[in-house]
C-alpha positions as CSV (number, residue, x, y, z in Angstrom):
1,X,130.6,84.7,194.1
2,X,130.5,82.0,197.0
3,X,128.4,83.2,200.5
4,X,131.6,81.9,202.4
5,X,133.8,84.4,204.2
6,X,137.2,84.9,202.1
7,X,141.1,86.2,203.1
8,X,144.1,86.0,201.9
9,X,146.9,82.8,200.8
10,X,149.1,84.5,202.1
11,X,150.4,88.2,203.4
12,X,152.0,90.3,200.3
13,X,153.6,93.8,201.1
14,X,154.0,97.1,199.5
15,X,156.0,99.9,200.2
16,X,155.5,103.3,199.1
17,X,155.1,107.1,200.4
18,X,151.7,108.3,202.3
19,X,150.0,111.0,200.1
20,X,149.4,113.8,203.0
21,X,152.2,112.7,205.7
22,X,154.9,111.6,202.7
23,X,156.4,109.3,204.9
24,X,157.9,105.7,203.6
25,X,155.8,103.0,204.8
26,X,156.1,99.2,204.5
27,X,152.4,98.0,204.2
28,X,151.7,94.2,205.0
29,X,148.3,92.8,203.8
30,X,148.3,89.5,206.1
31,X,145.6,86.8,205.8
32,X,143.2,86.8,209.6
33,X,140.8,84.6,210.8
34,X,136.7,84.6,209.6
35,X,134.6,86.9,211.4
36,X,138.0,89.4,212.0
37,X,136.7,91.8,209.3
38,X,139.9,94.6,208.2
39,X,141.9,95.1,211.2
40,X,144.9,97.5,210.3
41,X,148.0,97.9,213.1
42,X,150.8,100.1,213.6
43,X,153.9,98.3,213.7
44,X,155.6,101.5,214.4
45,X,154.1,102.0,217.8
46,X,154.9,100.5,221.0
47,X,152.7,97.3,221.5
48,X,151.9,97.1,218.0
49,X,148.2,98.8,218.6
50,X,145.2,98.1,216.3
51,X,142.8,100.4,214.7
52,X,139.6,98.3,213.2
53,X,138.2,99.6,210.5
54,X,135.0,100.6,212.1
55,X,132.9,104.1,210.7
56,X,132.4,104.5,214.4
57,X,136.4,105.4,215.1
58,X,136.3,108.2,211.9
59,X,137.5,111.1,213.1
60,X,138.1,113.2,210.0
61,X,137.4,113.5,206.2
62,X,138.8,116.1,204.6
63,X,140.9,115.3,201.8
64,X,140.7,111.6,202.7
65,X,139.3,109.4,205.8
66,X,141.2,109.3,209.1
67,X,140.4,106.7,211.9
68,X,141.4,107.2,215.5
69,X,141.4,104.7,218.2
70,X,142.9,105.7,221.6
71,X,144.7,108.2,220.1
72,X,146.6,106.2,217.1
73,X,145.6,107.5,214.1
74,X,144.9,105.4,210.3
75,X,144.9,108.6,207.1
76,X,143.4,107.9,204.4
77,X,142.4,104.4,204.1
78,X,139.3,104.1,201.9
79,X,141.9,103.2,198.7
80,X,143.0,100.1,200.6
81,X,139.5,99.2,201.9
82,X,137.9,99.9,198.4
83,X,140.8,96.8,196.9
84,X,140.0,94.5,199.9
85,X,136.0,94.8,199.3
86,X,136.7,94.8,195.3
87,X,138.6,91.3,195.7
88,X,135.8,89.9,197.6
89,X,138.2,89.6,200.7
90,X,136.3,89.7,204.4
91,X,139.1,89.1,206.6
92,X,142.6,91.1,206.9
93,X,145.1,92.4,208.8
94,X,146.4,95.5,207.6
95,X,150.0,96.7,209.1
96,X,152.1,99.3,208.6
97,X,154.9,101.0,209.8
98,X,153.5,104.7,209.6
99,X,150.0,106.2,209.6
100,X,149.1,106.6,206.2
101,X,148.6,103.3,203.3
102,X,151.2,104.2,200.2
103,X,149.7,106.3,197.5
104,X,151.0,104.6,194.9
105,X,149.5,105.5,191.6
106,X,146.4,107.2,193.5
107,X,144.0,104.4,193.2
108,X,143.5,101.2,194.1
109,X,145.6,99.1,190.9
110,X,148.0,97.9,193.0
111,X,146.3,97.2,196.7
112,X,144.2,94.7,193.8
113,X,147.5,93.5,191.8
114,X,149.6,92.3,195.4
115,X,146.2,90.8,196.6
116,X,145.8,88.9,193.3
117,X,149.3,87.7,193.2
118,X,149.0,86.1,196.3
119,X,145.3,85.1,195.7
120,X,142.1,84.8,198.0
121,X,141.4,81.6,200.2
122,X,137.3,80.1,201.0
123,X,136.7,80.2,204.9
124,X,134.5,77.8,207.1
125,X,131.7,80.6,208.1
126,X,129.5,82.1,206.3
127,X,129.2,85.6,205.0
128,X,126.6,88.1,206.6
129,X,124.8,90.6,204.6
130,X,123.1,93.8,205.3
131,X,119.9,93.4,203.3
132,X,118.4,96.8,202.2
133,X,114.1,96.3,202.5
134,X,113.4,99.8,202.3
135,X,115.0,102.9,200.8
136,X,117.1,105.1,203.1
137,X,119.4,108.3,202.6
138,X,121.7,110.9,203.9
139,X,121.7,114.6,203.1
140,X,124.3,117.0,203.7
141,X,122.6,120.1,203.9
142,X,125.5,122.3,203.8
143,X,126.9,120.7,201.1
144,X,123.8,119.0,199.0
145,X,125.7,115.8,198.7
146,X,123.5,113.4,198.9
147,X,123.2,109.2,199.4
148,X,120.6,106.9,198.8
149,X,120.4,103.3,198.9
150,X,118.0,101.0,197.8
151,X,116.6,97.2,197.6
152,X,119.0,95.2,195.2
153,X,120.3,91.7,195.2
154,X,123.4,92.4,194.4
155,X,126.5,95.7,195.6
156,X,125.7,98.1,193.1
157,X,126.8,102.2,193.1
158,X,126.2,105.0,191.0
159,X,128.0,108.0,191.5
160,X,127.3,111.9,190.0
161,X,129.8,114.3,190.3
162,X,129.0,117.7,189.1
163,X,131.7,120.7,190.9
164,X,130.6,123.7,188.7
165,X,133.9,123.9,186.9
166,X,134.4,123.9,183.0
167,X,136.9,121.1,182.8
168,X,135.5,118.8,184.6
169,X,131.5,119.2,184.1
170,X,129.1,116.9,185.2
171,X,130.2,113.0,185.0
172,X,128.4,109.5,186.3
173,X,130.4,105.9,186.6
174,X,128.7,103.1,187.2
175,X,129.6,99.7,188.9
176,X,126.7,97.0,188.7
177,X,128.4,94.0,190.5
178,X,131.3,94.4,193.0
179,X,133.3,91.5,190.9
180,X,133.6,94.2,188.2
181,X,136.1,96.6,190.4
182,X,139.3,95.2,189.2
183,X,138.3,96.2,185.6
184,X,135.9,99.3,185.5
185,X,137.1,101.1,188.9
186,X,140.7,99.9,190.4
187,X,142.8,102.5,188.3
188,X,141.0,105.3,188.5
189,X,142.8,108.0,190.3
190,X,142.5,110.5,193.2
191,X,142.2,114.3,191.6
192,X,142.2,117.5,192.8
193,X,141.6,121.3,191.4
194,X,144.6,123.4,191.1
195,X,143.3,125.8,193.7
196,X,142.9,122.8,196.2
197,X,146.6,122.0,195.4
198,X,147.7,125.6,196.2
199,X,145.6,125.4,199.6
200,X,146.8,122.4,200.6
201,X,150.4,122.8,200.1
202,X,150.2,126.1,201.7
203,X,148.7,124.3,204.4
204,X,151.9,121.5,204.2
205,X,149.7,118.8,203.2
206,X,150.1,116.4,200.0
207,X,153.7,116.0,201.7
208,X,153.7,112.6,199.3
209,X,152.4,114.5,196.1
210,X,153.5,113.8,192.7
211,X,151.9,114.5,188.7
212,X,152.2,110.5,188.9
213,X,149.6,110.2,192.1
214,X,147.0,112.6,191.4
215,X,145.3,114.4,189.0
216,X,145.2,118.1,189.1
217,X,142.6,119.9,186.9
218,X,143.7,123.1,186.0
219,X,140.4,125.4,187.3
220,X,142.3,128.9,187.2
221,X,145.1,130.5,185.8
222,X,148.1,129.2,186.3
223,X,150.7,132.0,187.1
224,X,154.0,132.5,186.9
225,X,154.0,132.6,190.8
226,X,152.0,129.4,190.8
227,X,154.1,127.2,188.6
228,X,157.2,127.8,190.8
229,X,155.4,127.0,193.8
230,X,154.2,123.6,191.6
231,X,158.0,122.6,189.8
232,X,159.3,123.2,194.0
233,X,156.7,120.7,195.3
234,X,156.7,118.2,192.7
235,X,160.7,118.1,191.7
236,X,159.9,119.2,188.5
237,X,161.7,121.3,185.9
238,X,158.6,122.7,184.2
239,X,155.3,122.2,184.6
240,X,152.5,122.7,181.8
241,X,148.7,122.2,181.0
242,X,147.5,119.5,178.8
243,X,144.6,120.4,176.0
244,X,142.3,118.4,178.0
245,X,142.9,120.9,181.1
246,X,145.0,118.6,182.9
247,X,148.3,119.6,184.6
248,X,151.3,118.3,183.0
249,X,152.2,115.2,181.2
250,X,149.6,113.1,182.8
251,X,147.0,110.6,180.7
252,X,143.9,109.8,181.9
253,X,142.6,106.3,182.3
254,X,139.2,107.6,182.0
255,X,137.4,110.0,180.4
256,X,135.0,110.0,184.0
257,X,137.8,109.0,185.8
258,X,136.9,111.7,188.3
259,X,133.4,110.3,188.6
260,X,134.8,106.2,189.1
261,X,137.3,107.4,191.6
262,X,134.0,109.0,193.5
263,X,133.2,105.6,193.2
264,X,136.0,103.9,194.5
265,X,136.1,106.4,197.8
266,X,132.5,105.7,197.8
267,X,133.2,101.9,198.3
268,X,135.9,102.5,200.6
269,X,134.4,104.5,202.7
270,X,131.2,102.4,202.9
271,X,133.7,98.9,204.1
272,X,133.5,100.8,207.6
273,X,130.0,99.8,207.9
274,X,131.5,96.4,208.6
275,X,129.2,94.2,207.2
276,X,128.4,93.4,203.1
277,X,125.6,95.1,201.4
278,X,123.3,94.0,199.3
279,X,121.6,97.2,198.0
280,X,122.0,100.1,195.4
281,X,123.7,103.4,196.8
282,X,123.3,105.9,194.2
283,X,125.6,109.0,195.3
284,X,125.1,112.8,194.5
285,X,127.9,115.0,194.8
286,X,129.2,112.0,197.5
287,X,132.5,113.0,199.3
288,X,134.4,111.5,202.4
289,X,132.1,113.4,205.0
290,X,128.7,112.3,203.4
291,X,130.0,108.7,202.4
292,X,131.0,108.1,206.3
293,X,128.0,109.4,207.8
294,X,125.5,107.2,205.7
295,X,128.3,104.1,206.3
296,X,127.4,105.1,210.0
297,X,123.6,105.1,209.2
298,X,124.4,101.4,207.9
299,X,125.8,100.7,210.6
300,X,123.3,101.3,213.2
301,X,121.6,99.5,210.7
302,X,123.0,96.3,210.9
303,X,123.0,96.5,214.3
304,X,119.5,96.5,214.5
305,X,119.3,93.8,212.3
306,X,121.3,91.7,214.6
307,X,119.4,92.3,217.4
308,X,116.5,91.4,215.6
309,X,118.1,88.6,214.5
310,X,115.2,88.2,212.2
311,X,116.5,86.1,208.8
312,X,115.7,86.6,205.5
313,X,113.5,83.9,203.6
314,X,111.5,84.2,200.1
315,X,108.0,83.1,201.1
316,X,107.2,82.2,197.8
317,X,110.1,79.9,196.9
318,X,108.7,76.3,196.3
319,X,109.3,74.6,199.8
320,X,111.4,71.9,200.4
321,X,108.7,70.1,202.1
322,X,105.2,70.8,201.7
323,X,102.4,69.0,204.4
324,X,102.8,65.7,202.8
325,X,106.0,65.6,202.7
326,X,106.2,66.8,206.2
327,X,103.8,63.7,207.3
328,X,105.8,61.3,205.5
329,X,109.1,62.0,208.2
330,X,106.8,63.1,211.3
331,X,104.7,60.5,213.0
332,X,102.5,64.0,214.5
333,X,99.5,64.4,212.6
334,X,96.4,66.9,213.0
335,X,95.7,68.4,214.8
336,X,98.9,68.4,216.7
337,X,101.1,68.4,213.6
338,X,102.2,72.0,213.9
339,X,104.2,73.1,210.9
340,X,102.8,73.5,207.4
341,X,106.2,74.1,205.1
342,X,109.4,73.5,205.3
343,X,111.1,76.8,203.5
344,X,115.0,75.4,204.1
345,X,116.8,72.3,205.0
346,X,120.7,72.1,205.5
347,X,123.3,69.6,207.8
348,X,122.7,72.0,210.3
349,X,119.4,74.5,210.1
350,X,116.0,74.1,209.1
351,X,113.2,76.6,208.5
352,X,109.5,76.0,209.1
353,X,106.4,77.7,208.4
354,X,102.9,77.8,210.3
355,X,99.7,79.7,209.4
356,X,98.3,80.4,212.4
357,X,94.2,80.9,211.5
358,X,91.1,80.6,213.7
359,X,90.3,77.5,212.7
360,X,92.3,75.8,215.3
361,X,91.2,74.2,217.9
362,X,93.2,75.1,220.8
363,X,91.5,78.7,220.1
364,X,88.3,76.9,221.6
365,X,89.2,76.7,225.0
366,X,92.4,79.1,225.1
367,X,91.2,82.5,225.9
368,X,88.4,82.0,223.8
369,X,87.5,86.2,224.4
370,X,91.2,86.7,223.3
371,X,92.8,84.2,221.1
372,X,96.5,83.4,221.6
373,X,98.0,80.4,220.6
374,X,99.4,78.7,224.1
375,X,103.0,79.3,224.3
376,X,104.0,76.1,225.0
377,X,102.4,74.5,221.2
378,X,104.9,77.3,219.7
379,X,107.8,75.3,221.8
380,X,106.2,72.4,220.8
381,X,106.4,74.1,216.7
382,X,110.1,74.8,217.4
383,X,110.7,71.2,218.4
384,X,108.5,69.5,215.3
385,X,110.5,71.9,213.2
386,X,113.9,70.3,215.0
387,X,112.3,67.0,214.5
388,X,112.2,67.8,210.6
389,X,116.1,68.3,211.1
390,X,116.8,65.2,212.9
391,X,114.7,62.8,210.5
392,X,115.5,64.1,207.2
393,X,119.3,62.7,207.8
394,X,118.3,59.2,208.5
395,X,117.4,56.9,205.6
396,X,114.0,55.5,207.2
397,X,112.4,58.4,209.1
398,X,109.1,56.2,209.7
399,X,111.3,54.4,212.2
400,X,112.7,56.9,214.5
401,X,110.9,59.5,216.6
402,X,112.4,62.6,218.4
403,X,111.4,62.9,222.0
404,X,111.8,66.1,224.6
405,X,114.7,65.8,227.3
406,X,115.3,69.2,228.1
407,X,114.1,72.9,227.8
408,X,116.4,76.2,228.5
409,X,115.9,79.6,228.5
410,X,112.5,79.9,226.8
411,X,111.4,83.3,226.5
412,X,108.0,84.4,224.6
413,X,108.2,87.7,223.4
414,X,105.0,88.6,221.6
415,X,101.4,87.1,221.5
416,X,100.9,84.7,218.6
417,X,97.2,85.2,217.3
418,X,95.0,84.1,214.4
419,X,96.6,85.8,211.0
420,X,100.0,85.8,212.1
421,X,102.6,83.6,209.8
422,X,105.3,82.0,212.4
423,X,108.7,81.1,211.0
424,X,110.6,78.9,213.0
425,X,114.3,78.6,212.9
426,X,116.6,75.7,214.2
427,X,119.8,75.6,213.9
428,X,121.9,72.7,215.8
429,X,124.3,73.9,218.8
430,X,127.1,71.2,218.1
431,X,126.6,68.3,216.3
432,X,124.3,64.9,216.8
433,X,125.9,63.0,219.2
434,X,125.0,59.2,220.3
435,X,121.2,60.2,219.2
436,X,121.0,63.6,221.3
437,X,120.9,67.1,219.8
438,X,121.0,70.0,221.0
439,X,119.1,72.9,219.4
440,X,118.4,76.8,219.1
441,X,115.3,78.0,218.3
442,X,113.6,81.2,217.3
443,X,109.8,81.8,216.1
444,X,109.0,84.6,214.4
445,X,106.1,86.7,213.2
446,X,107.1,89.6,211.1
447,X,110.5,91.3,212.2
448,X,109.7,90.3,215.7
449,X,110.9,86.9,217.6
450,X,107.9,85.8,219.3
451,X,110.2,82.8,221.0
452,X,113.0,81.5,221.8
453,X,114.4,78.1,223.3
454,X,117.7,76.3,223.8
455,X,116.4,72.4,223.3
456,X,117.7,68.7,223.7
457,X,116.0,66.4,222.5
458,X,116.5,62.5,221.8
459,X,116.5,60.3,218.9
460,X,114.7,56.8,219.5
461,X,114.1,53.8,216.9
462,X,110.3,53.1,217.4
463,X,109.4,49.8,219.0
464,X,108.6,46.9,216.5
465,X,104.9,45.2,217.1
């Protein structure tokens, strides 16, 4: 799948009844600029108000998740979410002229079908990921669901449903790259036990229930007094248990459909971290409740991350330039040639690398009791590195040099001392103009930034002998 952000051709719409309210609604899946993420509005409502699909706005999950942003309310929308992360969409604006998505069949088939009919556009800017280093989890201890994620390079989920009942036992799905939705997850449907079904229409919920919507496995007897209530709420004329232990007349897609549409809720649920993942969640027993506090969890997450701001980069790759190739663009040489590897190149970044080790010999004289390399050589690093940038795009590097105009809002933010590996990112602010560019730079050691810069800097053709 391409790194670029994604949305729709065009908008498609469905219409349908909510599955708890059983209102109509019209929903209208519209294409939205990059970096808008799913943004679903109520058309119904004065002002047309918007409710992002944020884990931090979740304001129930039983029987499905609700958002709530200034009191407008969004039921059960992981179904939806679980299509638009399953067609590799980023950017979407959902509206709707209730509170509730259309059930439809109880999955996600037909959120995927209208997006595919319409198809899925590349954007300009590129996707961001959350990158799982190191394992976390989420326990519910009242419930002993619990979530784990670990290091992956790709969106993988397991899920294990086990709910102590006879008919449906213990059951696993697996999904092992998100491009494999529309085929192995997509139609599996919501279920339910029939005593749930009695609670919940005792309790006037499942207002848009139907056989067709939801699967209802048959737990308990099911008594005269209970098949009324059931042929009342569903329009039917008789109702009746299947050998498989499934109420009426209804087939399943699956035989671990239960455990793919944990899945599917799982993946729904887990869009309201708001940012891709590249991990492995393996659920226990997940449900609403636990899938939305450990999208929380990844949340904070990715926030941190961000703050960081620290990228990712595979030390050991084979660089793009090693020191030789370095020298044969930059006229610096030792021992004030301060950048050892070049790890990535592009139109508009570049990533160097520096050992930093005793052996050099600003250590001699620079708090020789305390070693730290001067904090204007890292600048200086930042700038060689935006140098690399700079000359790599012209055909005869040996003939130009990059010289300092300006420095803005340099901040060092950790000491730099023998040992530490700097990497040093530049990426260009707007684009080369007239021999001029303008630069950000960070340096970092670890998950720290040890500095940062906002540079100009100008391209000159070296004078002929």
């Amino acid at each position: 799948m391409s790194d670029m952000q994604k949305t729709l051709q065009e908008e498609v719409t469905l219409s349908g009844i909510g599955l708890h309210t059983g209102k109509e609604v019209k929903l209208t899946i519209k294409p939205a600029k990059e970096n808008t993420g799913f943004v679903f509005v109520r058309t119904d409502l004065e002002g047309h108000p918007q409710v992002e699909a944020d884990v931090n706005y979740v304001v129930a999950t039983e029987r499905g998740t609700t958002l709530e942003k200034l009191g407008v309310k969004i039921n059960t929308c992981e179904h939806l979410l679980a299509a638009l992360v399953g067609c590799d969409v980023d950017n979407a604006i959902l509206e709707m002229d209730a509170s509730e998505p259309p059930i439809m069949d109880g999955s996600s088939k037909f959120f995927v079908e209208a997006i595919e009919s319409v198809g899925v556009t590349e954007q300009t800017i590129a996707r961001e990921y959350l990158i799982i280093k190191e394992v976390l989890s989420y326990t519910d201890p009242a419930t002993g669901s619990e979530i784990t994620i670990i290091p992956s390079d790709n969106y993988e989920i397991t899920t294990m449903v086990d709910f102590g009942t006879k008919v449906l036992g213990t059951q696993n799905a697996t999904l092992k790259h998100i491009s494999e939705f529309k085929e192995e997850i997509s139609s599996a449907r919501t279920f339910s036990f029939l005593h749930e079904l009695e609670m919940l229409l005792d309790h006037g919920l499942i207002k848009g229930g139907d056989i067709s919507n939801a699967i209802v496995y048959v737990d308990k007897d099911l008594t005269p007094e209970t098949t009324e209530k059931l042929k009342k709420a569903f329009g039917k004329d008789n109702v009746s248990i299947r050998p498989n232990g499934i109420l009426d007349n209804l087939n399943l897609n699956y035989p671990n459909e239960a455990a793919r549409h944990k899945l599917l809720d799982v993946i729904g649920d887990l869009a309201l971290a708001g940012v891709k993942i590249k991990g492995k969640v393996i659920a226990n027993k997940p449900g609403h409740f636990v899938n939305t506090q450990f999208a929380k969890k990844l949340n904070r997450q990715w926030k941190l991350q961000k703050k960081k701001n620290v990228p990712d980069f595979d030390l050991t790759k084979e660089p793009v330039f090693d020191i030789n190739g370095i020298m044969k663009l930059m006229p610096h040489r030792p021992p004030f040639l301060l950048i050892d590897k070049i790890l990535e190149l592009s139109d508009s970044h570049v990533v160097g690398l520096k050992n930093v080790t005793m052996n050099e010999p600003f250590f001699v004289g620079h708090f020789p009791k305390e070693p730290v390399m001067p904090g204007v050589l890292q600048v200086e690093a930042l700038a060689q590195t935006g140098g690399i940038l700079v000359l790599a795009s012209v055909p005869d590097p040996e003939n130009y040099s990059t010289y300092f105009i300006k420095m803005d809002k340099v901040k060092f933010k950790r000491k730099v001392v023998p040992g530490d590996t700097m990497i040093f990112k530049i990426e260009l602010i707007e684009p080369i103009r007239r021999g001029i560019v303008h630069m950000q730079g960070y340096g970092y050691v670890g998950d720290t930034v040890a500095v940062e810069a906002e540079l100009m800097a100008q391209v000159a053709k070296n004078k002929v002998d």
